[in-house]
N, C-alpha and C positions, 0 to 999 in steps of 0.2 A: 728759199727753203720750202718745206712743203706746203708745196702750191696752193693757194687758196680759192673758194670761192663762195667762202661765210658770207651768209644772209645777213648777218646782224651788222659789217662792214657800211652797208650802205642803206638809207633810211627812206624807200619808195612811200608816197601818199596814198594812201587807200581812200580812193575816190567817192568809190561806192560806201564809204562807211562815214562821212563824213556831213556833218550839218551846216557846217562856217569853212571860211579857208585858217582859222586858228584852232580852232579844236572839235573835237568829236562829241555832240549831245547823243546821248542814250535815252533820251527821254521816252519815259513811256513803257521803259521795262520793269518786268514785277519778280522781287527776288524771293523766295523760299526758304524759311531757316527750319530743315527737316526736325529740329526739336520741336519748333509749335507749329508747322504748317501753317503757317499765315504768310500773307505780303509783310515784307518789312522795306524800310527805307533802301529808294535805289541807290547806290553805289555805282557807278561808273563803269557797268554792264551794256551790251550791246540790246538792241532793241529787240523783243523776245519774245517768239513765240516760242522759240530753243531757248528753254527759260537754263538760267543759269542756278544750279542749285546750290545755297554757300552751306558747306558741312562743320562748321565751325565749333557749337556749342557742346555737342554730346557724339561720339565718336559713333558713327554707324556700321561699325564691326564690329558683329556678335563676338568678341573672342573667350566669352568663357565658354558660350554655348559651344564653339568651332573650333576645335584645338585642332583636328586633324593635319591641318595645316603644316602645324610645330614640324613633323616628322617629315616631311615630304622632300625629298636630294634635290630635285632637278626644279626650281625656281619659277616655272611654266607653272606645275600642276600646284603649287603654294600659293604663288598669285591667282591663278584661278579659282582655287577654295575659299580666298579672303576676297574676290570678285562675286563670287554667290552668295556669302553670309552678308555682304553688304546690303543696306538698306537706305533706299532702291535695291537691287540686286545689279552688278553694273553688266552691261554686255562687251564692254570692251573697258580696256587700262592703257593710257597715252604714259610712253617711261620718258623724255627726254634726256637728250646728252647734258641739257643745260643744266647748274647749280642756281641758286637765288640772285644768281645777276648776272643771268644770261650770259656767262663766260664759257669760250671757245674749249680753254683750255681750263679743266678743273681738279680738283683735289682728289688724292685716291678715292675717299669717305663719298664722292660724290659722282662717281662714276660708275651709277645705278642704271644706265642703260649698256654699259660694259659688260658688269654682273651679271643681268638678266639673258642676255642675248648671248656672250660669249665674242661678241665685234668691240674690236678695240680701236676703232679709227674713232679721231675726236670727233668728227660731222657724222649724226643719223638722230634717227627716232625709231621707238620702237612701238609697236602694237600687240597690243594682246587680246584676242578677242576669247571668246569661250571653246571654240574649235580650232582655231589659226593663230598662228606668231608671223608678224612681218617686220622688217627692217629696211628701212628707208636711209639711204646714204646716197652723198653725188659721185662723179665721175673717178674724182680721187681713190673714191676706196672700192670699185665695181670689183674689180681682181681678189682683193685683201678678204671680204666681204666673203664670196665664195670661197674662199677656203677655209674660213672663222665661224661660220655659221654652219649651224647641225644641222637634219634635215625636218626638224621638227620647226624650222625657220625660211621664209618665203625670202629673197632677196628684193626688193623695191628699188626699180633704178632711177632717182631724180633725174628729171629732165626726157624720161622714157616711159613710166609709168604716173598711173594716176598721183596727186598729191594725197598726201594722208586723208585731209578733210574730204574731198573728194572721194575715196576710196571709201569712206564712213558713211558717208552721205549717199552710196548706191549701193553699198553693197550691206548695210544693218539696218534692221526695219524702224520703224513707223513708230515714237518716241523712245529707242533705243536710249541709256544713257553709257555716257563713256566718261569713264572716273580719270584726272590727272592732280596732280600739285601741284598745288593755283603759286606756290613759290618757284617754281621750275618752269613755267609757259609767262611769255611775255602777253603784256599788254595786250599787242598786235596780233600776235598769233591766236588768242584768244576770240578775239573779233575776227579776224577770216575763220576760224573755223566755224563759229556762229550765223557768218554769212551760207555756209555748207549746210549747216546743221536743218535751217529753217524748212527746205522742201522736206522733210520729212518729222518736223517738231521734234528733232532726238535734243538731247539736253547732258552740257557739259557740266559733271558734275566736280564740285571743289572740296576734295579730301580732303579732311583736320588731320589725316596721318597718311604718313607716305608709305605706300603698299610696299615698294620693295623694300625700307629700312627692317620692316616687319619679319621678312623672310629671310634679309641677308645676315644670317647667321655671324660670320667671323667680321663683319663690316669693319673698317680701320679707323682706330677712335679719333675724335677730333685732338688734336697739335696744338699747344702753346708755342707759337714762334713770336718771338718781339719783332716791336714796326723801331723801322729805324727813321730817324732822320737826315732827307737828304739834301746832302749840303749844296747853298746858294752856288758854292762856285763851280757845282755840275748842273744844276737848272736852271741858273741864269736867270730866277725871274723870284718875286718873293711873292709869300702866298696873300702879300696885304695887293697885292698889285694884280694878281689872278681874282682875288674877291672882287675887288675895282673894279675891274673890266666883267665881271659876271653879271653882278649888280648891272651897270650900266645895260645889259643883253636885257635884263629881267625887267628893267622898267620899260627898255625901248616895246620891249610885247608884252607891257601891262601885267607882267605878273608880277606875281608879292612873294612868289619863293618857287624852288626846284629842286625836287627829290633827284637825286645823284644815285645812283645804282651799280652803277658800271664801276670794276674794281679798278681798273689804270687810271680813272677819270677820277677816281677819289683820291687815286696815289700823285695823280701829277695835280690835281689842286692844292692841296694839304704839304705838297712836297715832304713825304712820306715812303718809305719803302719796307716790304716785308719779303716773305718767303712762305705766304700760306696756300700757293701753289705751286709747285713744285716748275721749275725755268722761265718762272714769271715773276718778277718782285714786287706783288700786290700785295694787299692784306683784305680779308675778308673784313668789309666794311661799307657802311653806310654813309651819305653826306645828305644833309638840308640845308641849303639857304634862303637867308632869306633879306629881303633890301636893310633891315638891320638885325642880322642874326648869321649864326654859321653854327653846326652842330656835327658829329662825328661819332657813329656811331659801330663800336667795335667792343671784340671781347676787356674788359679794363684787365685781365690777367697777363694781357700785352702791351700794356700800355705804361710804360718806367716812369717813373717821378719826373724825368730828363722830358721823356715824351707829352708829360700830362703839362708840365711848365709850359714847352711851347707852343700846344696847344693854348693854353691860356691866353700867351703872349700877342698870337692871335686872333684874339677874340672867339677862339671856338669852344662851343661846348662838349666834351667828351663824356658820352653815355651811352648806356649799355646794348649792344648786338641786339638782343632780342628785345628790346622795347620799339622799334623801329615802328612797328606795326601801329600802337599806340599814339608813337608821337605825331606818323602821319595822320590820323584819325583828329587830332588835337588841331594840326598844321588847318586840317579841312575846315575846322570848324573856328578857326581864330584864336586858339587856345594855347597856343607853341608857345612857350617865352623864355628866356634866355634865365642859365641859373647863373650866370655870369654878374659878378659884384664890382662895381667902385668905376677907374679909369679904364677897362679895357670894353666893357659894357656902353658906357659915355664914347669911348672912341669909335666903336663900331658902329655906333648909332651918328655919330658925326661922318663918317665916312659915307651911310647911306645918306645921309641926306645931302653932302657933297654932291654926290653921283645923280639924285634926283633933282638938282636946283639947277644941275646943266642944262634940263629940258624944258623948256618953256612949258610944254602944255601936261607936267607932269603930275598938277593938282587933275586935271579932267581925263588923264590916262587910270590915274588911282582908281579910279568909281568901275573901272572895268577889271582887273585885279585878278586873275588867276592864276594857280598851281601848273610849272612847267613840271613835266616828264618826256623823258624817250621814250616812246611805247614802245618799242625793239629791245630796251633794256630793262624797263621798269615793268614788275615782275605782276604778272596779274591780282598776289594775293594784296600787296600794295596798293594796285590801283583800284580794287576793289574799297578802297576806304576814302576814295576823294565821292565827291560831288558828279554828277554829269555835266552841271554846265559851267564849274568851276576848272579846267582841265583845258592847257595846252598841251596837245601829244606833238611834236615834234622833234626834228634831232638833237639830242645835247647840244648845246652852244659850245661847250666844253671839246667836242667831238673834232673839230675842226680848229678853234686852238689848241688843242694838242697835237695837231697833226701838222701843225705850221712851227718849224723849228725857229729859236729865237738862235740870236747869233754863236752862244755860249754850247748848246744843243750842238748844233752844226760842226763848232770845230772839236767838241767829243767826239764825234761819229765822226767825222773825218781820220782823230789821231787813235780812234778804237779799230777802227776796219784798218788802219797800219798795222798796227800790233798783231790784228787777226792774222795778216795775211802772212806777216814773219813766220808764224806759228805753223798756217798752212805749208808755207813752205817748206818749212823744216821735218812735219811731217812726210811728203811729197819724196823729201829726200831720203829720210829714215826706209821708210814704206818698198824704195825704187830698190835702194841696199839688200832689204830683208827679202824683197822676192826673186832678185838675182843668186844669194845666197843659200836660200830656202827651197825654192823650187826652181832653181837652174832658168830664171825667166829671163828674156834677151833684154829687158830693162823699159825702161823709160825714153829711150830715146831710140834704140835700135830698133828697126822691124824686122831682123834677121830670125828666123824658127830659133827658139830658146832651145838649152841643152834639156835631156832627158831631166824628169823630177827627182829632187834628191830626197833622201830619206831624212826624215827630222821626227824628233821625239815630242810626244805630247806637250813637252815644255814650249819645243819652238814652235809650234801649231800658229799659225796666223787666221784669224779666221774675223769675222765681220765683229765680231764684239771687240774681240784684243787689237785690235787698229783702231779702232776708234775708240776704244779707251787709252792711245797711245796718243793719238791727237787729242782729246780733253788734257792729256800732261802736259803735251806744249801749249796749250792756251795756258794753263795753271799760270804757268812761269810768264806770264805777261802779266805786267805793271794794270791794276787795277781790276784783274780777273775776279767774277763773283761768282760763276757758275757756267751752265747751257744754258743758251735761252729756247734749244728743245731739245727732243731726244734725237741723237744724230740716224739720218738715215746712210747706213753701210750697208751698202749692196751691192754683192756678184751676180753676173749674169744673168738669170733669169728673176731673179728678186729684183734689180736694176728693172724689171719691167712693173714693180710694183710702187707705185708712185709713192706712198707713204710707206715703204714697206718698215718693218719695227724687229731687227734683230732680239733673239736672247741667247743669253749664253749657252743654253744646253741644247738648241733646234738653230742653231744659224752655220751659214755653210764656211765651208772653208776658203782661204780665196784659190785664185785658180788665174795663172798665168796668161791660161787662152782665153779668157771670158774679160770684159767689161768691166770695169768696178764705179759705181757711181758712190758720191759720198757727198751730201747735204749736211751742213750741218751750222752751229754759228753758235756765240756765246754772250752772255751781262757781263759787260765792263761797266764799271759805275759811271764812266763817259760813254758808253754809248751799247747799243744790242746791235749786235752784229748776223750775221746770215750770209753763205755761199755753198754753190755746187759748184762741183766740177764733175767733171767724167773724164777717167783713164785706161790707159791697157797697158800690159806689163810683156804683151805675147806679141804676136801679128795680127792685127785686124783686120777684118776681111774687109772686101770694096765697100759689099753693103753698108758695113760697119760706119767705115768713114763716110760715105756718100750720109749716110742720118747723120752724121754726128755736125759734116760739113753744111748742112741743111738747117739743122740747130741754132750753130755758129751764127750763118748767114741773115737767122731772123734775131739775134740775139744783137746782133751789130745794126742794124736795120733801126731798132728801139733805140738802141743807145743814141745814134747818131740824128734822131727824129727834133726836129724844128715843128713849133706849131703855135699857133695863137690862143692869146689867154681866152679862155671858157673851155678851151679843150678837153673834154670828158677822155678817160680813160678806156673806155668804150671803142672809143674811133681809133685810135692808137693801137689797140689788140692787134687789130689785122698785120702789123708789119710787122710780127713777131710769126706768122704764119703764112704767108705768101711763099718762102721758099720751099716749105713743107707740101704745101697747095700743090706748086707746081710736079710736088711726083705722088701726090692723092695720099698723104702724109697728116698727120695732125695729133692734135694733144685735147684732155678731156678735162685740163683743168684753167683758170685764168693765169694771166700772164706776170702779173705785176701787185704788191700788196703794200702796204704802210709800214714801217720799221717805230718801234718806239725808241726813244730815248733812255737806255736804265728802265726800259718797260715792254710790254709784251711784245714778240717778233712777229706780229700781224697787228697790223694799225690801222683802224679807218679814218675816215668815212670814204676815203678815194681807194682805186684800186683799177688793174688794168687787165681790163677781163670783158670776156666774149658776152658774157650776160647782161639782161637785160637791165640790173640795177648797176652797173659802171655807169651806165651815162647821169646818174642823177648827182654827182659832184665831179667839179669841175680841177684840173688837174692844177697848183698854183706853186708860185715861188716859194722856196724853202719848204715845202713836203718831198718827202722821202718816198723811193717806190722802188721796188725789187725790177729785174730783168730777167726772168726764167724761164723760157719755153726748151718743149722737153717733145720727145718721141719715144713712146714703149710699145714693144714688140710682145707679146704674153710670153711665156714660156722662153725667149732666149736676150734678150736684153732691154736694155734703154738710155739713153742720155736725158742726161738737162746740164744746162748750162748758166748760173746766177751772179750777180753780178746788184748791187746795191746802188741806185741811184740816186742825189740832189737836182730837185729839179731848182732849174735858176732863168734868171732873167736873159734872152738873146738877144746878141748885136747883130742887126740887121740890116742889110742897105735902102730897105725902104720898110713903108709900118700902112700895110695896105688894112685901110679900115679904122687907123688910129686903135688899134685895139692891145698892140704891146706883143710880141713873140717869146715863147720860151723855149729852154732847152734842156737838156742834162749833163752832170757832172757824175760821172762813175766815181765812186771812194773805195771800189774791192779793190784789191788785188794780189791777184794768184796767174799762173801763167796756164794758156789755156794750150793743152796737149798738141804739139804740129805734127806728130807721124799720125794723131785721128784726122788730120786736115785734107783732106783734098784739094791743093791751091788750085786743081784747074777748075773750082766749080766757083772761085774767089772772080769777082770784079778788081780791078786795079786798088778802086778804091777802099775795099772789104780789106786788101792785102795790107796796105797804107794804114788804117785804123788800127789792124794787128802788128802788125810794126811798129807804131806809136806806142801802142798799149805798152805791147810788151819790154822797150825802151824805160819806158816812167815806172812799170812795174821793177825793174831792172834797179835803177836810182833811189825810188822810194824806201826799197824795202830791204836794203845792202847796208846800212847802218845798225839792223836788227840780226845781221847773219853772222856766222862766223865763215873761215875762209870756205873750207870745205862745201858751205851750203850756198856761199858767193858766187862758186866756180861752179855749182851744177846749175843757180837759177842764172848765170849769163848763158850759158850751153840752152836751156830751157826757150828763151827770150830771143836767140838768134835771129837777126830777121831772116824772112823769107821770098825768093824773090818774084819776080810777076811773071808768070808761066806766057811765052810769047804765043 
């Protein structure tokens, strides 16, 4: 699905910022509270000559003096108005895509750097300086990006141009201050840009109000959706058993508790689900644990009687969204304590000490005792309230069991990507019908030139929304359907060359018999989140056509069928999604391969398989799940990708050089992948052989979900093919 290459995925060390190989001391920095101008106690600030200013107490926007603002249409020159009355005056405003927990994917309400900029791809940042707007996005959205941004907007191309900090750091003078929301910037991000900031003492300033909520007029109020409960026999694991194992993380590295931030990471501890993102089933929500404690922090106007019991039942304490900041402050200071009364209080407290009486040297580990965080997730205004040398910044421990499916996981996502694939196909057939009938197209299987276009009325219009609103009805009608787990990408022709491209109904094209059609898409089963591409033509594709498409195939098969030894980073693996591409000076701007959640978000880390330079730092392992998609776009007249959902699992091998253990993978899509785009002569025997197989199992699997009609097009589909002499 669309392709990833989120930074927050994978959790690199910053070398340069660090005092211990367990956490980051700041010692030595002096913080500013612009109501009294004094040093106040440091907080978990980088070390500072780029003093960090915290705007907390009294709001440094004149806004009775500065109303001008009120009036102002275009969002540039508002921000700007409330950038000069501020105090400091700021020279530049950082808007992040991120929400308070650094999520990929967020809520309308929260898609303040959409707003400002007018760019609707989930990955960038925006800048505002007092003469210049920049946006900063990667490779995915370079296309999208230029045709979404005005010209009052500079485009910034990750991986081509400077990094933001960088770009701050040379280009605004000599203690410049640049205003963000310390709840919108991570931990981490905070600290590299302070590493930027230092040559020239500019100072990141920590807003009490967030600039654009100020100006965004119509902003979309916040949603009472209820958190559900999800049942044991889709998660396979109970949350006294996930605390268990947390705990045991938490003593083994001497800390005494962990702020939880990340929204899937609080939904798969809690065994919890909501809808307070729209194709993600998180809930906006906080977690603390601690070696006898566990705490939940969410709106209680979502939280049922039903919810608040099992919660109990649990030992967790349920308390309010916005005290979060407070109780951290408490946590820092030894002051947390559980409002939990009678045996569930006693048990929790029996349970931690369970888990610390396993470790021998568990008395002499206590005396070293710190607060875990993700700095990658854990949000700056948060970590502003710990300690500096109380603070382990590293990846959620959580990060990586969740990303190791338990057995119960596994055969969800196994019998969910069935039911998908029913659905796919059934669209495939509806779709092949409609453009034979509709526009006289020579179909699905024929390459023969289609008949002239027939005329059809506004009703039978086919166009990239009404098909893909036709495929969400066949998933509907599958057993455990709950929704998308994104917005489907449908694209003809030269939109097919926009990697995320994002139909709407009133600006999206029509389809078009001689052009391409790519279509991404994937949906939440309560067993499992699902994700596939395909790419089709309904017309005759030209050589080119199939020569990429064939090229595609070839690294797409390449991955699939890849053997390699445990420690395997995702990193080394890239390349053989790209070698056939290579060979004709060919290639793709986005990584190859991403994490599937469970009933949770359709990008998962901490693993991923991808060209960048943070794939190598987790290693590829049994029962993690990883997409298969490489893709070639042409600007202006097409594109393919081809996806495909992977389990990776344990290899039998004839020998185990190194003693080290071999892995493999287990494909669970399936849909059939188009043979008139094929070009068998550019197939190896054994390329032919794996699509043969596929397309066999694809055949058998997914016939029990068809009826006849859709029986007799996917065997036609599925035909082998034979080995070009």
């Amino acid at each position: 699905m669309r392709p990833t290459c989120s930074h927050k995925m994978i959790r690199p060390v910053i070398d340069q910022c660090k005092s211990s190989v367990t956490f980051r001391s700041w010692a030595g920095s002096s913080t500013y509270c612009l109501s009294r101008r004094k040093p106040q106690q440091t907080l978990g600030h980088a070390n500072s000559s780029s003093i960090i200013l915290v705007d907390e107490q009294i709001p440094a926007i004149k806004l009775e003096e500065d109303k001008d603002w009120r009036s102002m249409s275009d969002p540039l020159d508002a921000l700007r108005a409330l950038m000069a009355s501020h105090s400091p005056p700021l020279d530049a405003l950082v808007v992040p895509s991120e929400d308070n927990h650094q999520s990929e994917y967020v809520s309308a309400r929260d898609k303040r750097r959409a707003f400002v900029s007018g760019f609707t791809g989930s990955a960038g940042l925006a800048l505002i300086t007092i003469n210049e707007a920049f946006l900063w996005t990667d490779g995915r959205y370079f296309l999208q990006a230029t045709q979404q941004l005005s010209i009052r907007w500079k485009l910034m191309r990750i991986g081509e141009d400077p990094t933001v900090e960088n770009w701050i750091a040379e280009n605004l003078p000599n203690n410049a201050a640049i205003g963000t929301d310390p709840w919108c910037v991570s931990a981490e991000t905070s600290q590299r840009w302070e590493l930027a900031f230092l040559k020239k003492n500019q100072k990141l300033i920590q807003l009490s109000t967030n600039m654009v909520d100020l100006v965004w007029k119509d902003r979309p109020p916040a949603e009472i959706r209820p958190i559900n409960i999800y049942p044991l026999e889709f998660a396979g694991c109970t949350v006294a058993d996930k605390l268990k194992n947390l705990r045991e993380k938490l003593l083994h590295e001497k800390s005494f508790g962990i702020i939880i931030t990340a929204l899937d990471e609080v939904a798969w501890l809690y065994n919890i689900r909501g809808s307070d993102v729209d194709y993600s089933p998180v809930v906006h929500a906080y977690a603390v644990v601690t070696l006898d404690s566990a705490f939940f922090y969410a709106d209680k106007r979502k939280v049922s009687s039903e919810v608040h019991q099992y919660m109990l039942e649990n030992g967790i304490n349920v308390r309010d969204y916005d005290i979060v900041a407070s109780d951290v402050s408490l946590l820092a200071s030894g002051q947390l304590t559980t409002s939990l009364s009678g045996a569930k209080s006693h048990e929790a407290s029996r349970d931690a000490s369970n888990v610390q009486a396993k470790d021998d040297n568990a008395e002499e580990e206590m005396k070293n005792n710190v607060i875990w965080i993700d700095h990658f997730s854990c949000n700056l205004a948060l970590f502003s309230k710990l300690y500096p040398n109380q603070v382990l910044m590293q990846q959620s421990p959580l990060a990586l069991a969740k990303a190791i499916k338990n057995p119960t996981e596994l055969d969800g996502l196994r019998k969910a990507h069935i039911r998908d694939g029913a659905a796919v196909v059934q669209y495939l057939v509806w779709l092949d019908i409609q453009m034979q009938e509709t526009f006289g197209a020579s179909g699905y299987f024929s390459e023969q030139e289609g008949k002239s276009k027939k005329k059809h009325s506004e009703m039978m219009k086919l166009t990239e929304v009404s098909v893909s609103d036709k495929l969400e009805s066949f998933r509907a009608k599958q057993e455990n359907f709950k929704g998308l787990s994104f917005p489907t990408i449908s694209s003809v022709g030269p939109n097919a060359a926009v990697i995320h491209y994002s139909p709407h109904a009133d600006t999206c094209s029509e389809l078009d018999a001689d052009s391409i059609y790519l279509f991404d898409s994937g949906a939440q089963y309560l067993d499992g989140t699902t994700d596939i591409t395909r790419t089709v033509h309904f017309g005759k594709p030209s050589a080119h056509e199939k020569s990429c498409y064939t090229a595609v195939l070839k690294g797409h098969i390449a991955l699939d069928i890849a053997r390699f030894p445990n420690g395997t980073t995702g990193h080394a693996l890239d390349i053989l999604a790209r070698i056939a591409l290579w060979k004709y000076g060919l290639d793709y701007r986005h990584g190859t391969g991403h994490g599937i959640g469970s009933y949770l978000n359709v990008h998962e880390g901490p693993h991923l398989i991808s060209f960048r330079p943070h794939a190598r730092n987790v290693a590829l392992q049994a029962s993690m799940t990883v997409t298969d998609e490489p893709g070639y776009y042409e600007d202006g007249n097409f594109g393919v990708r081809l996806e495909n959902v992977l389990i990776v699992k344990q290899a039998k091998t004839s020998f185990n050089f190194g003693e080290k253990g071999y892995l493999e993978f287990e494909h669970i899509t399936w849909a059939p992948y188009q043979k008139k785009l094929i070009d068998s002569a550019l197939l190896t025997p054994e390329e032919i052989e794996w699509l043969n197989c596929y397309h066999l199992d694809c055949r058998e699997i997914l016939a029990p979900y068809l009826n006849e009609q859709e029986s007799e097009w996917l065997k036609k589909a599925t035909e082998p093919i034979g080995v070009c002499g």
